[in-house]
Backbone bond lengths (Angstrom), bond angles and torsions (degrees), N, CA, C in turn:
res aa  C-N    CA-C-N  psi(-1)  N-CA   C-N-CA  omega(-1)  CA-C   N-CA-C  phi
1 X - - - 1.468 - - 1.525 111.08 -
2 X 1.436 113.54 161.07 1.469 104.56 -175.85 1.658 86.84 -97.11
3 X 1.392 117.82 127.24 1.281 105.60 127.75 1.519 151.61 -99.56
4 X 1.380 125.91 149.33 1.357 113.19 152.51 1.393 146.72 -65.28
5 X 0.945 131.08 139.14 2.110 112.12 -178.19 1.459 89.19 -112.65
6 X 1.280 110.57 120.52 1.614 91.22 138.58 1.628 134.06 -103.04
7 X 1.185 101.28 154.74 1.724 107.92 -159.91 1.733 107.48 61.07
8 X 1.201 111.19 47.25 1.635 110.37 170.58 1.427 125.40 -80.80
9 X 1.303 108.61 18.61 1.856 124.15 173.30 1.241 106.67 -108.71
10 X 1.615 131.33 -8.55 1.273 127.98 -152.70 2.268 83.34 -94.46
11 X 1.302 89.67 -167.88 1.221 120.95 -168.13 1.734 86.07 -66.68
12 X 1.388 120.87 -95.21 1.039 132.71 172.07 1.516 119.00 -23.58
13 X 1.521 124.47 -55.16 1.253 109.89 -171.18 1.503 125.97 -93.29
14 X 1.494 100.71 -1.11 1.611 113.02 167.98 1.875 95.15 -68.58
15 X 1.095 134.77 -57.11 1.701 129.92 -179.35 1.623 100.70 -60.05
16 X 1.000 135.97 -41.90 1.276 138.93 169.58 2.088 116.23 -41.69
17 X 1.554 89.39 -70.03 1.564 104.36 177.56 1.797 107.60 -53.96
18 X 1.791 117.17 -42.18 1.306 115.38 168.97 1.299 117.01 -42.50
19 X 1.247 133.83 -67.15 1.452 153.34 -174.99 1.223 118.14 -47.40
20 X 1.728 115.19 -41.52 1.540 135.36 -178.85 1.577 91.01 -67.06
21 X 1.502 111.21 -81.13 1.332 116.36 173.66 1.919 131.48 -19.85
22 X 1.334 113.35 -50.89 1.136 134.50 161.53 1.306 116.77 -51.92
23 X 1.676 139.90 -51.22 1.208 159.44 -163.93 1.584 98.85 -101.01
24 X 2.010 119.88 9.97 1.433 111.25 166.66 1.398 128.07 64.20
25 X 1.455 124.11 25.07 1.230 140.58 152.80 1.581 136.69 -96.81
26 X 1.183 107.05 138.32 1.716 122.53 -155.31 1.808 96.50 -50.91
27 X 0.848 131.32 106.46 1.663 112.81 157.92 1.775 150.01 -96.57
28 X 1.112 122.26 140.36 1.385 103.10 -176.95 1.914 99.03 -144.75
29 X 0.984 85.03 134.54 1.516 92.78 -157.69 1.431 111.46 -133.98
30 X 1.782 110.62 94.66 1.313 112.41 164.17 1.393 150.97 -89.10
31 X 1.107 117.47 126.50 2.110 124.76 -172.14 1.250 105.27 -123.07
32 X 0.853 123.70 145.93 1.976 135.78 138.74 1.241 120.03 -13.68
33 X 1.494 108.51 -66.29 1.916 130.14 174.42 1.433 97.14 -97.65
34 X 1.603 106.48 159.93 1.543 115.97 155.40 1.814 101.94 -74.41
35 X 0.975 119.16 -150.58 1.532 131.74 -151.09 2.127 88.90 -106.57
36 X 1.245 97.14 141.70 1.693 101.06 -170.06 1.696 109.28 -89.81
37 X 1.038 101.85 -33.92 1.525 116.60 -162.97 1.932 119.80 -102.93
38 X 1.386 103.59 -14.09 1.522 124.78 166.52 0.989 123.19 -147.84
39 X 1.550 139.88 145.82 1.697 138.85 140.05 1.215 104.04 -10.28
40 X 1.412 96.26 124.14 1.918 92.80 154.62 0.939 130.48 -89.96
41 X 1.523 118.88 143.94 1.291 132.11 -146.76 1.550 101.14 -67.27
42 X 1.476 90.50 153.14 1.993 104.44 -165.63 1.743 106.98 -96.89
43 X 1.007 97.85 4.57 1.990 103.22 173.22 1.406 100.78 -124.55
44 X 1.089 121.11 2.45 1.735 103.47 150.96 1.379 117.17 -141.56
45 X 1.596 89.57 154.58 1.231 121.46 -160.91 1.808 122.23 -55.36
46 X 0.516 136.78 92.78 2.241 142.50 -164.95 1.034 94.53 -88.49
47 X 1.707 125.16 114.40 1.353 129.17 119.20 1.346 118.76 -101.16
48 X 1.782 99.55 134.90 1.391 99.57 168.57 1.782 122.00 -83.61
49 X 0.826 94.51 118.02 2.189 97.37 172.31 1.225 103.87 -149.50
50 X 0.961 93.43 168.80 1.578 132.00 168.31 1.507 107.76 -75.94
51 X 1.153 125.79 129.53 1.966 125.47 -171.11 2.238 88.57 -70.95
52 X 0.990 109.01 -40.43 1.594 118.77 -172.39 1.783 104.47 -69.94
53 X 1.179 124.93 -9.98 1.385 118.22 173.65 1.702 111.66 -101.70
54 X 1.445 94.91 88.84 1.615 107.13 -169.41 1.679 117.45 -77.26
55 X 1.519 108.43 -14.37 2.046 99.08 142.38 0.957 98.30 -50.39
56 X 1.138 120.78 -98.43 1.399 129.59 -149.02 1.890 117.57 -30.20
57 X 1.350 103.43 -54.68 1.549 126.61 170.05 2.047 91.75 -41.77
58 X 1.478 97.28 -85.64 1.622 85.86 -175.62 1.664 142.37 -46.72
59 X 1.641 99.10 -27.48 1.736 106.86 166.27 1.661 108.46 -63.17
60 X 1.439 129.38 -24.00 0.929 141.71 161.05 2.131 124.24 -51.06
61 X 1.157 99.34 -72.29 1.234 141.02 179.62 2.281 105.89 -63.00
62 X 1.413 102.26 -19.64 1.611 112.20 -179.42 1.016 110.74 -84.05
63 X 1.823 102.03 -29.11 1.775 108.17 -172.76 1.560 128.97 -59.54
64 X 1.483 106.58 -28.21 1.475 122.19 168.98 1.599 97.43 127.23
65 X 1.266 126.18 37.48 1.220 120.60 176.46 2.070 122.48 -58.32
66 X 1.215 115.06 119.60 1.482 110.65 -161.35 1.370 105.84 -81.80
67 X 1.692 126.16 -26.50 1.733 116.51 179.96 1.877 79.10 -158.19
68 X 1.744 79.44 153.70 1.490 110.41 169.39 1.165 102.50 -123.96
69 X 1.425 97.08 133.58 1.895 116.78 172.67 1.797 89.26 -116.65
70 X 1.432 102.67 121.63 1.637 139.64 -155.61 1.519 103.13 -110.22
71 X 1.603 130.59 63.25 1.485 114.50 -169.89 1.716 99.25 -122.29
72 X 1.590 104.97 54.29 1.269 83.30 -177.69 1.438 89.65 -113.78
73 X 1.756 112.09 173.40 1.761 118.49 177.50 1.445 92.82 -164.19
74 X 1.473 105.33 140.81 1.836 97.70 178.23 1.276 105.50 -110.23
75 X 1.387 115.21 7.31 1.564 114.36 179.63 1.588 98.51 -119.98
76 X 1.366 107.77 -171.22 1.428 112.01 169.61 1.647 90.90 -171.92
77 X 1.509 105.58 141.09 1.430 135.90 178.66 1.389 123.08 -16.35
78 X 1.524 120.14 -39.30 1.321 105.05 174.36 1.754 114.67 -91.65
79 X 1.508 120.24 -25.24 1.558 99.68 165.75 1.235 111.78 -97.69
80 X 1.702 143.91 26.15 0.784 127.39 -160.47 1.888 111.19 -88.19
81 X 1.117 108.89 -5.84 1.222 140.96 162.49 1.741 112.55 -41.23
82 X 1.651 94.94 -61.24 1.100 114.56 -168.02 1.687 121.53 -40.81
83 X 1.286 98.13 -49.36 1.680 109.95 175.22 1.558 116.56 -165.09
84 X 1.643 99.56 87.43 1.032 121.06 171.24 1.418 132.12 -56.60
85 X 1.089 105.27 4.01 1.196 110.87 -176.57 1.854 98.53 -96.84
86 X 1.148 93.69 -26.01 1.511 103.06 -159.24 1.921 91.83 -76.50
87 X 1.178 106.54 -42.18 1.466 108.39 -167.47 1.882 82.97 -80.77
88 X 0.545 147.70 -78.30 1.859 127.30 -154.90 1.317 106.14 -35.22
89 X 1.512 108.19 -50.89 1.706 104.30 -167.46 1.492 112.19 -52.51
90 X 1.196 97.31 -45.15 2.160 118.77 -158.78 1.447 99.25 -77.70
91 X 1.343 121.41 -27.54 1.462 124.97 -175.33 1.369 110.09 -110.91
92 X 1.112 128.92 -85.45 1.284 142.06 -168.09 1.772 125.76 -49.86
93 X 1.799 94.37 -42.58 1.704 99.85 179.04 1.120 91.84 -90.16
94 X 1.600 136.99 -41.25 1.590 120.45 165.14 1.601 141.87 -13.97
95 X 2.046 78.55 -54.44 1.575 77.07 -175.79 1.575 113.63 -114.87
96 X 1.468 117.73 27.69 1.491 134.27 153.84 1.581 98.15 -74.15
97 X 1.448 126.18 -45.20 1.375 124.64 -172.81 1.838 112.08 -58.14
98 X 1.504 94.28 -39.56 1.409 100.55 -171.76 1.431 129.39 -84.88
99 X 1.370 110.28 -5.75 1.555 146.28 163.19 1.597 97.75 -71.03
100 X 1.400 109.82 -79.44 1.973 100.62 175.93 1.522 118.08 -42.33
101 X 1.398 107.80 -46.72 1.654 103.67 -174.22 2.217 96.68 -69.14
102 X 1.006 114.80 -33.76 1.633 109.70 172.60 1.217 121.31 -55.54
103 X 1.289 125.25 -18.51 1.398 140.84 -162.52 1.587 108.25 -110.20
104 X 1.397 108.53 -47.81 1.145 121.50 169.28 1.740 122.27 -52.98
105 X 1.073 94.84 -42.52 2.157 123.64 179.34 1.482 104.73 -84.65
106 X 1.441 126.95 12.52 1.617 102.22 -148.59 1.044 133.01 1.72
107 X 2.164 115.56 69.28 1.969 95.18 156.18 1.685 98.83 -68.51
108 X 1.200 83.81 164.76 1.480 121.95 178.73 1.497 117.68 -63.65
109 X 1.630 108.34 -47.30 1.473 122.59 -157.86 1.233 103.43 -137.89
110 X 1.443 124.29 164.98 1.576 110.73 142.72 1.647 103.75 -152.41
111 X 1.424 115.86 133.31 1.600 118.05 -164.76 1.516 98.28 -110.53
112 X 1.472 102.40 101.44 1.573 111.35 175.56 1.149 109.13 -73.37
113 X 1.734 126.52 136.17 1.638 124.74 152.75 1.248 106.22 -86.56
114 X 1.494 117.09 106.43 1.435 122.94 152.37 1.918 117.84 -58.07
115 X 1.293 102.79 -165.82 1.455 130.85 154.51 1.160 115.33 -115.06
116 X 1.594 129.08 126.96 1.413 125.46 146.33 1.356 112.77 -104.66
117 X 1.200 126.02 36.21 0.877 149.64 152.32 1.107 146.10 -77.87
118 X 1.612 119.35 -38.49 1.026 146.36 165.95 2.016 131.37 -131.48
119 X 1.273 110.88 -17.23 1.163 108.63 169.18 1.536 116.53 -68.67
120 X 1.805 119.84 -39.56 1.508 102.53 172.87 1.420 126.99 -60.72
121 X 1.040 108.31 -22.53 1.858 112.63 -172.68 1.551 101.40 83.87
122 X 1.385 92.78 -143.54 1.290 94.09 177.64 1.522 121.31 -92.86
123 X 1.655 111.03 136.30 1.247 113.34 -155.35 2.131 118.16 -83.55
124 X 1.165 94.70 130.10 1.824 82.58 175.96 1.319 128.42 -78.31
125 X 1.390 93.79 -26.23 1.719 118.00 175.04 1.508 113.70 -141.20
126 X 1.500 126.92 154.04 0.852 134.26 -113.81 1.749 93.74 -169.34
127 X 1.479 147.09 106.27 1.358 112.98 18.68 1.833 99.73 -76.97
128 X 1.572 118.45 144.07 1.630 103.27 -173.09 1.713 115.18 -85.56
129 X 1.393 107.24 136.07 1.218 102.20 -151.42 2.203 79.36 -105.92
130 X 1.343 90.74 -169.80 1.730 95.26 -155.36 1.570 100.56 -88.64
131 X 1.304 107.44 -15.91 1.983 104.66 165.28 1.517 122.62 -86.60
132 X 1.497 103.05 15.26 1.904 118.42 -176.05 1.549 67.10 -62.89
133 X 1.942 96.96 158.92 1.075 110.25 167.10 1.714 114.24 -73.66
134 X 0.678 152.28 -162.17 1.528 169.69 -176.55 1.534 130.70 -140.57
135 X 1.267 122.31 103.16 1.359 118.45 -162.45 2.312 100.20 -155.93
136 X 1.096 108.40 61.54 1.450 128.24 -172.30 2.179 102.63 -56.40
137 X 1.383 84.89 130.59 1.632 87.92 -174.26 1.548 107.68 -98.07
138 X 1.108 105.67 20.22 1.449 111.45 -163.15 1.545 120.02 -142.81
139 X 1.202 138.35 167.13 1.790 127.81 -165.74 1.371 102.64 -88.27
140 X 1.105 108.96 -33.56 1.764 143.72 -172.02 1.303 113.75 -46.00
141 X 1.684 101.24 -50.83 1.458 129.35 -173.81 1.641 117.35 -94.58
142 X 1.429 97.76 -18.05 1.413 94.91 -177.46 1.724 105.03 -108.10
143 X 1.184 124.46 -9.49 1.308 134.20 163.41 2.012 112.86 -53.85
144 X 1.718 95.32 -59.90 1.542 115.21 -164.32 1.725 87.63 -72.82
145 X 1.499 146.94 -28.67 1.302 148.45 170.00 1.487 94.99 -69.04
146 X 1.367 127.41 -75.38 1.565 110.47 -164.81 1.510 108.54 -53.78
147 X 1.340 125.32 -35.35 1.631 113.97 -174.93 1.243 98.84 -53.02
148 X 1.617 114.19 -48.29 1.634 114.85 -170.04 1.565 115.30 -36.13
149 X 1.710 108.33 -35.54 1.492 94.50 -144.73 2.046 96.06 -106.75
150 X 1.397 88.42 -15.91 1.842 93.04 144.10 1.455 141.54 -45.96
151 X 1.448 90.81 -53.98 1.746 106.29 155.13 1.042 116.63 -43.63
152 X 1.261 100.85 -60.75 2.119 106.28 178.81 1.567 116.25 -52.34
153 X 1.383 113.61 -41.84 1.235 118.62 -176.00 2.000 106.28 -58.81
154 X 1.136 94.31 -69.16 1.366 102.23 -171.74 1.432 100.70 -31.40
155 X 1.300 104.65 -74.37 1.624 108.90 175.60 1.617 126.77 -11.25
156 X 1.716 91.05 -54.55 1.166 81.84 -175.19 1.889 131.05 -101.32
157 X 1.588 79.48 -2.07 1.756 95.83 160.09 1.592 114.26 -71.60
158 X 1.419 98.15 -49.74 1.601 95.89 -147.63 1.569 96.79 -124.18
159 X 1.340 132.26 19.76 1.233 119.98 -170.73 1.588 140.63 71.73
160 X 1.247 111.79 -6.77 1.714 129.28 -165.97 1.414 77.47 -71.19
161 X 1.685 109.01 131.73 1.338 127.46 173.96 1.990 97.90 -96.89
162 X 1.156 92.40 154.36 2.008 97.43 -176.31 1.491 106.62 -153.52
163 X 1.183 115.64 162.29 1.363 150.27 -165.88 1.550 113.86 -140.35
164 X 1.546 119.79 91.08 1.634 121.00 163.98 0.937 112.62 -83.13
165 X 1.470 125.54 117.10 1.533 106.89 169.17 2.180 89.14 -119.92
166 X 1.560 82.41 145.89 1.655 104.82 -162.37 1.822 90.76 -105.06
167 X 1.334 92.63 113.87 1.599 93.43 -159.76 1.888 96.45 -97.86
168 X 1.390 124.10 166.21 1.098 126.46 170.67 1.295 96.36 -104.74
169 X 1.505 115.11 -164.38 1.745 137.59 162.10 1.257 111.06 -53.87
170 X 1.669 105.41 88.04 1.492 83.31 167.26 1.437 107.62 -107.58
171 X 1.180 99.41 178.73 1.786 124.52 -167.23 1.804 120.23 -122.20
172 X 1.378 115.73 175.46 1.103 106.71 161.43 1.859 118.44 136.05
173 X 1.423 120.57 147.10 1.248 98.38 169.49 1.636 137.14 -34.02
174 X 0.923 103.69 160.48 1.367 100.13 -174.39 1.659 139.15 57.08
175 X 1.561 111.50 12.89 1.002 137.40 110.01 1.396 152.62 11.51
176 X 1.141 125.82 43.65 1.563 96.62 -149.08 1.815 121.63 -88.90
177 X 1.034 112.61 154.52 1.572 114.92 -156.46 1.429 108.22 -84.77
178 X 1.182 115.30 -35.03 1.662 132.76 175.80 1.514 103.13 -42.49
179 X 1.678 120.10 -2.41 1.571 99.50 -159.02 1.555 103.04 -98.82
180 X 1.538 109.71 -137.53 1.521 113.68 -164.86 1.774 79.85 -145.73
181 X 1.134 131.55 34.81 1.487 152.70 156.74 1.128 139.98 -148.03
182 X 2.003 109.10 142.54 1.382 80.04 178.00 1.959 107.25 111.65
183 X 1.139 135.00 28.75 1.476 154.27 -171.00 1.838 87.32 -43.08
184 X 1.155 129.94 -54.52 1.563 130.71 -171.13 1.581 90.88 -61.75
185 X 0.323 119.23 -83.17 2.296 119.14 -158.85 1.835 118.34 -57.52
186 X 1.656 82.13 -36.19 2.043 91.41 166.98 1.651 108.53 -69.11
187 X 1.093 120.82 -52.23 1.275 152.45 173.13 1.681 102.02 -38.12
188 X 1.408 135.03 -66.84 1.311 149.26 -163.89 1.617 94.40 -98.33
189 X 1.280 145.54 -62.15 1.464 131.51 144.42 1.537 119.90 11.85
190 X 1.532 105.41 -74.46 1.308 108.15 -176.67 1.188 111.70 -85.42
191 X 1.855 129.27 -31.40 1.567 107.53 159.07 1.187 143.64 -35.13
192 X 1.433 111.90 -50.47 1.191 112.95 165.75 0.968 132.34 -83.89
193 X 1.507 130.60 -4.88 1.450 115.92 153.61 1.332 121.61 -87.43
194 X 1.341 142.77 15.82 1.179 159.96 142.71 1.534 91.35 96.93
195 X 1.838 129.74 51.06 1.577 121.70 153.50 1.399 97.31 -96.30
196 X 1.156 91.61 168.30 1.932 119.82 160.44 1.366 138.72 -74.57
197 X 1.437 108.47 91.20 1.329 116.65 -158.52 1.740 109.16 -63.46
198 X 1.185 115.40 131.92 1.408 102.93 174.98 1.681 116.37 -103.59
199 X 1.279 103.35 161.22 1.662 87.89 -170.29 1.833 97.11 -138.37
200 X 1.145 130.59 128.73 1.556 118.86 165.72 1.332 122.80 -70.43
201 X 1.228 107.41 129.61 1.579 104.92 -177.76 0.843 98.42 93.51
202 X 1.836 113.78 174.43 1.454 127.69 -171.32 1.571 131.02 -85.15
203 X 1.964 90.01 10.05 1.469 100.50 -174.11 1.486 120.85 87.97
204 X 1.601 118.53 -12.19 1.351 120.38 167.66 1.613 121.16 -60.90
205 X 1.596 102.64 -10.57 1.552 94.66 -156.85 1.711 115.34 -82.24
206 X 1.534 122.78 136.43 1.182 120.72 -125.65 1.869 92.13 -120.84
207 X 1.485 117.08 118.88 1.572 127.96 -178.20 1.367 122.97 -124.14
208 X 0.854 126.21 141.79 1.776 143.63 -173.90 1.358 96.88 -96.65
209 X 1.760 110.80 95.15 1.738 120.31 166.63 2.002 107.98 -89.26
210 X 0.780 90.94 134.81 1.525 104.70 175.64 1.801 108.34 -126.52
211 X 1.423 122.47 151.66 1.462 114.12 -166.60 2.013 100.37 -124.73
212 X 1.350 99.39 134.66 1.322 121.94 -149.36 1.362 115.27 -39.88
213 X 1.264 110.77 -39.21 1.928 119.30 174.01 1.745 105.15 -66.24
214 X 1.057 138.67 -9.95 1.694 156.13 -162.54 1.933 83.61 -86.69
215 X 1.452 92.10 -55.55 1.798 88.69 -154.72 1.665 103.95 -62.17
216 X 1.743 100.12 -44.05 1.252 112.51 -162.46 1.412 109.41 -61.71
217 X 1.235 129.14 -24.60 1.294 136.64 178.66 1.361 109.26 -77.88
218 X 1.193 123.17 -39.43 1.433 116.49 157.99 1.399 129.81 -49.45
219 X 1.547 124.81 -39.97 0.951 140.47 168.78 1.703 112.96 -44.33
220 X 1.531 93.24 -61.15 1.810 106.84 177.17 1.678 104.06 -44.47
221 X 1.642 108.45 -60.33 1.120 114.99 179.37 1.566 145.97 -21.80
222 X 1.998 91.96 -49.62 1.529 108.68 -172.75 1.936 98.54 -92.65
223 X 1.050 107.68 -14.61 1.623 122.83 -168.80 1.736 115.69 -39.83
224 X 1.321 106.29 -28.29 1.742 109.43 -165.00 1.528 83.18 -116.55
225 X 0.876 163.11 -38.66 1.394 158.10 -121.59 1.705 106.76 -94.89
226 X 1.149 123.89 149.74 1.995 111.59 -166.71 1.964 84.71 -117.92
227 X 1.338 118.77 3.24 1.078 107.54 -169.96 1.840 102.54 -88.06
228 X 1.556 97.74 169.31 1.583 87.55 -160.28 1.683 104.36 -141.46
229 X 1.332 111.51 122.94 1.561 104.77 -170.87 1.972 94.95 -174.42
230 X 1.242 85.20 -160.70 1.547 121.48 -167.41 1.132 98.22 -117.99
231 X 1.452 118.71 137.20 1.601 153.69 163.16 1.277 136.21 -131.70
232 X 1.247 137.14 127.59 1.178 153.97 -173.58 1.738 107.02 -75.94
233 X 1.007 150.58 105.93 1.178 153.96 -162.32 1.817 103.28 -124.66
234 X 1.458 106.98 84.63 1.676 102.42 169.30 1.777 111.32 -142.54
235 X 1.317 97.08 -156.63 1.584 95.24 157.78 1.771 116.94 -110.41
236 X 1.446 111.30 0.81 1.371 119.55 179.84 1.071 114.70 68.28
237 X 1.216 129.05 10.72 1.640 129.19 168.41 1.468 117.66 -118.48
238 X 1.154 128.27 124.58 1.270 142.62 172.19 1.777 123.49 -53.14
239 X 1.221 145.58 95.20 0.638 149.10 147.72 1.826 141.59 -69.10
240 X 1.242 129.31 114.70 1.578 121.04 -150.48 2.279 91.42 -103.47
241 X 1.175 85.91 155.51 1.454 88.58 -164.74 1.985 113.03 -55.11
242 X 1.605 101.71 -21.49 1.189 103.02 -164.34 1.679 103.63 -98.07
243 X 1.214 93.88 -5.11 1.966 117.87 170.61 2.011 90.03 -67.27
244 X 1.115 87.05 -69.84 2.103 90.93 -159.35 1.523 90.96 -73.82
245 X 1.027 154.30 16.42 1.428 137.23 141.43 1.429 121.56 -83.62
246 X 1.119 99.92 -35.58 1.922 109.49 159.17 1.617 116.31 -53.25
247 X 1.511 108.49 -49.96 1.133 103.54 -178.37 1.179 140.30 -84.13
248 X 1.735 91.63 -11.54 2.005 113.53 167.60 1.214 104.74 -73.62
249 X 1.879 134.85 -24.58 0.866 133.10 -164.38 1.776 95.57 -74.05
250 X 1.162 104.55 -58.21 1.747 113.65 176.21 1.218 93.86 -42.12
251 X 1.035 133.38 -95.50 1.435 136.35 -141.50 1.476 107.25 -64.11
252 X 1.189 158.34 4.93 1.388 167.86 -1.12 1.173 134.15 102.04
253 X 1.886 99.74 -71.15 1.080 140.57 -156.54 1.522 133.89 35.29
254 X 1.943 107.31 30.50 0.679 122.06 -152.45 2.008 104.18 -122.42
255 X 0.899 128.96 113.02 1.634 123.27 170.00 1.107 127.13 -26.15
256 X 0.856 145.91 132.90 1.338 150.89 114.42 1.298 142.38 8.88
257 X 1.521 148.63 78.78 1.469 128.09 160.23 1.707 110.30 -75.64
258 X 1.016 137.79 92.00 1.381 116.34 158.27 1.601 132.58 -112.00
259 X 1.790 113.56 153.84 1.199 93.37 -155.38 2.073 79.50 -148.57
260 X 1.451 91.36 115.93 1.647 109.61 -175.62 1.502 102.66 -88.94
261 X 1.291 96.48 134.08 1.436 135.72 162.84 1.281 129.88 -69.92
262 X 1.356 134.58 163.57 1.444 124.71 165.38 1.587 122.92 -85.64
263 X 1.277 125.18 91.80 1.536 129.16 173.36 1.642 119.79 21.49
264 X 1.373 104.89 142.03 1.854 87.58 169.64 1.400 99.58 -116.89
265 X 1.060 119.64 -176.40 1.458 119.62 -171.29 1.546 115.38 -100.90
266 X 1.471 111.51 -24.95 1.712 101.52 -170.87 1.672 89.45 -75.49
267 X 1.515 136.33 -43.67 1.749 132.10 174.97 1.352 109.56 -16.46
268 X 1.639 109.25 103.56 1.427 117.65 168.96 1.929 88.06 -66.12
269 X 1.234 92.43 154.67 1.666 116.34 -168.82 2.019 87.88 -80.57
270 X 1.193 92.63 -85.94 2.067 85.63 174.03 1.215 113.91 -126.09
271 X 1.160 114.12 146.47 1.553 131.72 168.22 1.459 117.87 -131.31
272 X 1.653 117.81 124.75 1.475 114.28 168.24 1.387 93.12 -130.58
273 X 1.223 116.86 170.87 1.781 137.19 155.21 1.371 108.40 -67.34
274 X 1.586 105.28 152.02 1.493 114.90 128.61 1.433 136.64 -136.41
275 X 1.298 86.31 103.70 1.601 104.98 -158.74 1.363 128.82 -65.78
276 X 1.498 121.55 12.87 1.437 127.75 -177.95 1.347 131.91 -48.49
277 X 1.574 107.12 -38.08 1.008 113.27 -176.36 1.636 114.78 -61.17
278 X 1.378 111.50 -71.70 1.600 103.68 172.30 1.629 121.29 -46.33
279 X 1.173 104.13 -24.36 1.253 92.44 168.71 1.995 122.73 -83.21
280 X 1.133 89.70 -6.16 1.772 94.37 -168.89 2.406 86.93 -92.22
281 X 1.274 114.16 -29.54 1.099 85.92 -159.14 1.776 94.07 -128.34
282 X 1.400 109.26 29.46 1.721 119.02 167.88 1.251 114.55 -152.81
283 X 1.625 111.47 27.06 1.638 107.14 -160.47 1.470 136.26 21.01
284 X 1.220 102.42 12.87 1.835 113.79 171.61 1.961 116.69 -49.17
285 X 0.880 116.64 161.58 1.198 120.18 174.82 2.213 96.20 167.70
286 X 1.398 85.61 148.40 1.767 101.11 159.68 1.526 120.21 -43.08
287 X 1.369 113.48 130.22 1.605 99.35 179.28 1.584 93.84 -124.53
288 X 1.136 127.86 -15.64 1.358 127.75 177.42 1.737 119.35 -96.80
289 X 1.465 127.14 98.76 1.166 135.76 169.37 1.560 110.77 -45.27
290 X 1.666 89.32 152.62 1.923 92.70 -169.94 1.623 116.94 -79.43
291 X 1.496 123.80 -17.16 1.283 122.81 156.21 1.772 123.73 -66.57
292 X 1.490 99.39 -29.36 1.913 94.80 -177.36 1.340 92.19 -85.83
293 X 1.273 128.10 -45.10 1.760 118.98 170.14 1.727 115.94 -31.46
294 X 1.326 117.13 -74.22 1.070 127.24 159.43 1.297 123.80 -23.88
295 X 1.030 127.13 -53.12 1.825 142.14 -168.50 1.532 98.68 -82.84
296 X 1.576 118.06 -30.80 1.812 121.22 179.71 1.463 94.33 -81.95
297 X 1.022 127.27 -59.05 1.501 122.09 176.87 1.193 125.27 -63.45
298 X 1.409 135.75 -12.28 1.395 124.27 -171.61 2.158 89.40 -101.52
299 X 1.436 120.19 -36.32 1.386 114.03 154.28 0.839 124.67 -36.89
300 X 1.360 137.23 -59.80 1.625 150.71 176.29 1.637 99.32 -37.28
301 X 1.722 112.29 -62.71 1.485 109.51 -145.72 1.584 103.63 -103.77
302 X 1.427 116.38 -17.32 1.669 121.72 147.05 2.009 111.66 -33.86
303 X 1.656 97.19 -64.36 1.290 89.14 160.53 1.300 134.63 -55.74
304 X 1.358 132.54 -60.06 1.267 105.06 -179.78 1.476 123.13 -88.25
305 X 1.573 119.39 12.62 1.776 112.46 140.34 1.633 115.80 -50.18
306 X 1.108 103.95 -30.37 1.858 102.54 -175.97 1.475 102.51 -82.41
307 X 1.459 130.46 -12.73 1.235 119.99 -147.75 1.845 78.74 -111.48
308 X 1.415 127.55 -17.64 1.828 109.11 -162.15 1.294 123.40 85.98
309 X 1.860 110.93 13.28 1.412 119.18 -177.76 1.435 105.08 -74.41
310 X 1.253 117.01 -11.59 1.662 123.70 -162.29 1.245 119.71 -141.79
């Protein structure tokens, strides 16, 4: 099948495009930048755009593309606050546009990356499974929920079959630490260059890390399937911030500076998955543990500390 990626240069959709590639599907995969951290790959297809330049999107989309994998976001959770207005337009009417042009082209599919991260809010129960109610404290979270329920719509106007998968924290080489995401790579960044990691709060606050080839395989997973729903995409275990600094320290072998802050208020207190479902009806599950994750990623970015990437 041909697929599309969107944002297939980013962190996430370079492990994504691997997996597609691997599982023998056509690819074409558009970003802004080519890929930061490797060559881009020579069997798939690179356009550079903008996800918001919908020529371009449709000369794309005419060719006969069979599924879109949808992982782009121009905000992320902690400024998304900032100007909400800015995140509906860039996100939300974006990808209502790209739903009509899907419908218009007959793709076949389209595999949304949610948040499970942020669309439940704060959780009542715990591991949160994908019928928790939904109540997002953030623009971030309530953006990646309204696309959700767009999906649904289309569906049920026009037939466009879809795939949410409600992703946790994921992690992983290639990564980059410089960002405003991402607590595992900012976190090990400054370990090894011997700064002072700062953390808000007292470090109790509790996250579901999953490691980047985990997601992408999920992706492969839901890819052939005509069935159509919501998924929980994590490792189902709870991790608390002062938990994964212990364990970066192991995997590392490197100390610690840390120096706590006073709490912010939108920080859900804990969040984990419960990921049964994809696993009860795609046999999916995590195959990479959070210490060998750790130990692949802190290799990765050891190297390019030697190289001046950072």
């Amino acid at each position: 099948m041909i697929v599309l990626v969107l944002g297939g240069s980013g962190f996430l959709g370079s492990y994504v495009v691997d997996e597609l590639y691997a599982a023998g599907h056509n690819i074409i995969s558009l970003d802004r930048t080519p890929e930061r951290f490797r060559a881009q790959h020579r069997n798939v297809e690179f356009i550079q755009a903008d996800f918001g330049n919908r020529g371009e999107l449709e000369q794309v989309l005419k060719r006969g593309v069979d599924i879109v994998v949808h992982l782009i976001s121009s905000t992320v959770p902690q400024t998304s606050n900032d100007d909400p207005i800015f995140d509906v337009q860039s996100n939300l009417i974006e990808s209502i546009a790209l739903f009509e042009m899907c419908v218009k082209y007959a793709v076949k599919k389209v595999i949304y990356v949610s948040s499970g991260g942020t669309v439940y809010g704060i959780p009542k129960l715990m591991p949160i499974a994908e019928d928790h109610a939904t109540l997002p404290m953030c623009s971030y979270g309530i953006s990646k929920l309204a696309i959700e329920h767009y999906l649904h719509l289309f569906h049920v106007l026009h037939g466009l079959k879809y795939t949410v998968l409600r992703l946790s924290n994921p992690y992983g080489a290639r990564q980059d630490p410089r960002g405003k995401q991402g607590a595992v790579t900012v976190f090990m960044n400054k370990l090894l260059k011997g700064e002072e990691i700062s953390v808000w709060g007292d470090g109790s606050v509790v996250r579901d890390y999953i490691y980047a080839s985990d997601f992408a395989r999920a992706c492969v997973a839901v890819i052939d399937s005509d069935s159509v729903g919501v998924y929980n995409v994590g490792s189902g275990v709870g991790t608390s911030i002062n938990e994964l600094l212990s364990v970066l320290q192991e995997a590392t072998g490197v100390q610690a500076k840390v120096n706590y802050s006073p709490g912010r208020g939108f920080d859900v207190p804990a969040l984990y998955l419960d990921c049964s479902r994809i696993k009860l009806e795609y046999d999916w599950q995590p195959q990479i543990n959070f210490i060998d994750g750790l130990v692949e990623t802190s290799v990765w970015m050891r190297a390019h500390l030697r190289s001046g990437c950072f």
